[in-house]
N, CA and C atoms as a LAMMPS dump frame, in Angstrom:
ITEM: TIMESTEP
0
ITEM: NUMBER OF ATOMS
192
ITEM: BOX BOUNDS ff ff ff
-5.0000000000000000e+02 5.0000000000000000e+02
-5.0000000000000000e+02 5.0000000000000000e+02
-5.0000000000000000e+02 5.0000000000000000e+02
ITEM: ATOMS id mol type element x y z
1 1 1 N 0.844 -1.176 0
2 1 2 C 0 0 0
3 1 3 C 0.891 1.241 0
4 2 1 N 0.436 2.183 -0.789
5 2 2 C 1.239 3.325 -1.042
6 2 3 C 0.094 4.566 -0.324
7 3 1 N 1.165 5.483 0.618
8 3 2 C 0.873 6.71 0.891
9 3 3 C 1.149 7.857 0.133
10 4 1 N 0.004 9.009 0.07
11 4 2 C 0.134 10.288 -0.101
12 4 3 C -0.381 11.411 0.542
13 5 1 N 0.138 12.197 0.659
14 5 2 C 0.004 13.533 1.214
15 5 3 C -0.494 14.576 0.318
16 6 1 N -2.501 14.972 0.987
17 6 2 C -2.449 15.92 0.155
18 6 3 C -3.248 16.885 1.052
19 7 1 N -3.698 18.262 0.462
20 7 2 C -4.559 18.902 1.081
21 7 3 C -6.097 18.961 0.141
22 8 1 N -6.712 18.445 1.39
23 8 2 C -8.394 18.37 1.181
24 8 3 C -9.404 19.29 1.509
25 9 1 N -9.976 19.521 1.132
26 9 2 C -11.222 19.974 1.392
27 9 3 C -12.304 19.471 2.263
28 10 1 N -12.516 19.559 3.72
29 10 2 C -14.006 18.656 4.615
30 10 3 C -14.789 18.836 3.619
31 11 1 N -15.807 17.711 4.451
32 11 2 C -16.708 17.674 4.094
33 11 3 C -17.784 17.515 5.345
34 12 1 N -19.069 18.027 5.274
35 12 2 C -19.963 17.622 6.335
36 12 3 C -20.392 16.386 6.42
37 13 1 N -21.894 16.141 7.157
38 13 2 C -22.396 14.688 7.152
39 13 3 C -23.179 14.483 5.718
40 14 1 N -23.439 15.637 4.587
41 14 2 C -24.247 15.807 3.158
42 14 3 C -22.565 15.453 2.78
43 15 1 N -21.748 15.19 2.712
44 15 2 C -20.745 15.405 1.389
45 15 3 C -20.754 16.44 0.942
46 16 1 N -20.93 18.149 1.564
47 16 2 C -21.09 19.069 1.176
48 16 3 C -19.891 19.815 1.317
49 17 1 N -18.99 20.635 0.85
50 17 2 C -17.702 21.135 1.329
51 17 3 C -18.253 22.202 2.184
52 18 1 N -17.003 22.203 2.939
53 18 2 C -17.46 23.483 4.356
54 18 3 C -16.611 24.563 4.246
55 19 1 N -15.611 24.515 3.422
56 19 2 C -14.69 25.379 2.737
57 19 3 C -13.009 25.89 4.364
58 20 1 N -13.237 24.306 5.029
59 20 2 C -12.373 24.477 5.924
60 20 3 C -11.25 22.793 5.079
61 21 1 N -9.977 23.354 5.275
62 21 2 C -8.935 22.516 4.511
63 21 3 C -8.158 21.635 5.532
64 22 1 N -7.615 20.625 5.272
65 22 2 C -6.574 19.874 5.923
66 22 3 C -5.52 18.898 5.439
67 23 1 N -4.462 18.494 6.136
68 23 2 C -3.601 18.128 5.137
69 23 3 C -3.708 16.204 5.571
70 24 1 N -4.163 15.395 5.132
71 24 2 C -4.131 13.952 5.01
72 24 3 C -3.238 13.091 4.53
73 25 1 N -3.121 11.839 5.162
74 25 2 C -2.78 10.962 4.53
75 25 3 C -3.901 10.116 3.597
76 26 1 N -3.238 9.92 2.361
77 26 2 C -4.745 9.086 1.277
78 26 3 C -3.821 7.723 0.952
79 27 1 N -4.714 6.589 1.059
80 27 2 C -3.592 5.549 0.6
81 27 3 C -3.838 5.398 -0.902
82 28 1 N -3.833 4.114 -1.563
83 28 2 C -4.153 3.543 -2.672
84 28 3 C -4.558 2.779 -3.041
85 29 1 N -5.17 1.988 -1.532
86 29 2 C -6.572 1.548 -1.202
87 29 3 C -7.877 1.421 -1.914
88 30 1 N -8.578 0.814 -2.206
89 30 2 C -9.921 0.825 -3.063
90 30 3 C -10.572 0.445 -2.258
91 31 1 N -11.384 1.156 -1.143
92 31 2 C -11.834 2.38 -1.478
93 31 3 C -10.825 2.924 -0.844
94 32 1 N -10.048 4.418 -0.905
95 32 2 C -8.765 5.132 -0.277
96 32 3 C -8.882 5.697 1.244
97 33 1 N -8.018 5.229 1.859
98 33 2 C -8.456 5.193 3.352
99 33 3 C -7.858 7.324 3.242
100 34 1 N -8.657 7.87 3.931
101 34 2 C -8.28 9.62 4.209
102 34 3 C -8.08 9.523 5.571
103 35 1 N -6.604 9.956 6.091
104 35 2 C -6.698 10.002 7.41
105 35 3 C -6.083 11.824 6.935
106 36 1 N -6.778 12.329 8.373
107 36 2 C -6.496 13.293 8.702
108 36 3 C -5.249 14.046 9.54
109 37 1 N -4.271 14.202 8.988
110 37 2 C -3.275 15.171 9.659
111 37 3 C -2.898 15.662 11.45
112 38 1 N -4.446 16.726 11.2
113 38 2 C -4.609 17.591 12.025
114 38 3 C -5.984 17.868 12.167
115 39 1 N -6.164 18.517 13.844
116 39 2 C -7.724 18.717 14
117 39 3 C -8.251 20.256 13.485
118 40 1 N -7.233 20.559 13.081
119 40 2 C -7.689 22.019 12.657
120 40 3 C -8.285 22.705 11.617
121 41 1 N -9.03 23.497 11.729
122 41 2 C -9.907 23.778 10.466
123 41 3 C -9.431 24.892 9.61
124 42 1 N -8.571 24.933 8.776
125 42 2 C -7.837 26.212 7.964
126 42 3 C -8.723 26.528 6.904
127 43 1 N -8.454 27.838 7.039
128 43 2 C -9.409 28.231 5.771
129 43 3 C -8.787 28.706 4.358
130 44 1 N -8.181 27.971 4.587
131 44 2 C -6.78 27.91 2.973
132 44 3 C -6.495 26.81 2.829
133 45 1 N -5.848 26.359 1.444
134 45 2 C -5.196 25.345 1.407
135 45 3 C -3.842 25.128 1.804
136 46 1 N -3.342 26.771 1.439
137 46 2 C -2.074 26.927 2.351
138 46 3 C -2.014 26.471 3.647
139 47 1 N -2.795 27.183 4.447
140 47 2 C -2.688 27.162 5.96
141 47 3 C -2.597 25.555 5.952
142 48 1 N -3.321 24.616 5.452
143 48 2 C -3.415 23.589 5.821
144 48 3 C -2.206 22.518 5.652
145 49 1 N -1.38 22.877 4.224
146 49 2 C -0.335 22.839 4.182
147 49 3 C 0.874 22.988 4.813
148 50 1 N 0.77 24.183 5.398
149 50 2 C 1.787 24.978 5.955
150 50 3 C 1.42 24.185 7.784
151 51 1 N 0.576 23.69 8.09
152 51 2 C 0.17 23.138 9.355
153 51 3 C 1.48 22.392 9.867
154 52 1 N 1.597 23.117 11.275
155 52 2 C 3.163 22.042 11.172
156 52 3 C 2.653 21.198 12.723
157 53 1 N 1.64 20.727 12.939
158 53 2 C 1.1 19.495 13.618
159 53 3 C 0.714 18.946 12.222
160 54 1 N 0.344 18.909 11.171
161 54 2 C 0.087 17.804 10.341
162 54 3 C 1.498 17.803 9.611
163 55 1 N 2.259 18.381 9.353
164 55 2 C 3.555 18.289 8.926
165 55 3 C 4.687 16.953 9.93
166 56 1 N 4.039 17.055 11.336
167 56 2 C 4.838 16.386 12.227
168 56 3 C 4.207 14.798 11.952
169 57 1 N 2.825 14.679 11.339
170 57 2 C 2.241 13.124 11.725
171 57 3 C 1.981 12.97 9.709
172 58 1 N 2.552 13.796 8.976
173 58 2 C 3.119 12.839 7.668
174 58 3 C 4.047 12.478 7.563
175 59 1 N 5.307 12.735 8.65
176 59 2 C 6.573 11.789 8.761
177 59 3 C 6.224 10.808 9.024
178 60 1 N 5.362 10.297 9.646
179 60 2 C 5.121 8.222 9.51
180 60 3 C 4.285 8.168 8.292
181 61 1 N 3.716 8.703 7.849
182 61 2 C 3.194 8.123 6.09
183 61 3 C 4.388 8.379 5.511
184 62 1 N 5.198 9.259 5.401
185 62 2 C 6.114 9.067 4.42
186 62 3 C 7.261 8.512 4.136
187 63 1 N 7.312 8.006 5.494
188 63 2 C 8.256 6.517 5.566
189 63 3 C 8.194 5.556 5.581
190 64 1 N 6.626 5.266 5.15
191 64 2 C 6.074 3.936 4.833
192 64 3 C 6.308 3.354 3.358
């Protein structure tokens, strides 16, 4: 199984975007497991990027 790191877009309990971002791990999984980074809700894709609590917990995806 292969990891990636990206920044997402939430979603609510509709699958509706909430226009708050975060940075995940996505595998390559069928269906793709989304784990979440960080608990924080950025309202950029930057910010979510730039998150350096999700920056600290994609060093174990990316050494997988």
């Amino acid at each position: 199984m292969a990891w990636w790191i990206q920044t997402l877009e939430m979603l609510d309990e509709s699958d509706k975007p909430t226009g708050t971002w975060r940075l995940a791990a996505v595998s390559d999984e069928k269906p793709a497991r989304r784990i979440p980074l960080c608990e924080c809700d950025h309202k950029t894709m930057e910010g979510a990027r730039d998150c350096e609590t999700a920056r600290k917990h994609a060093v174990h995806y990316q050494s997988r």
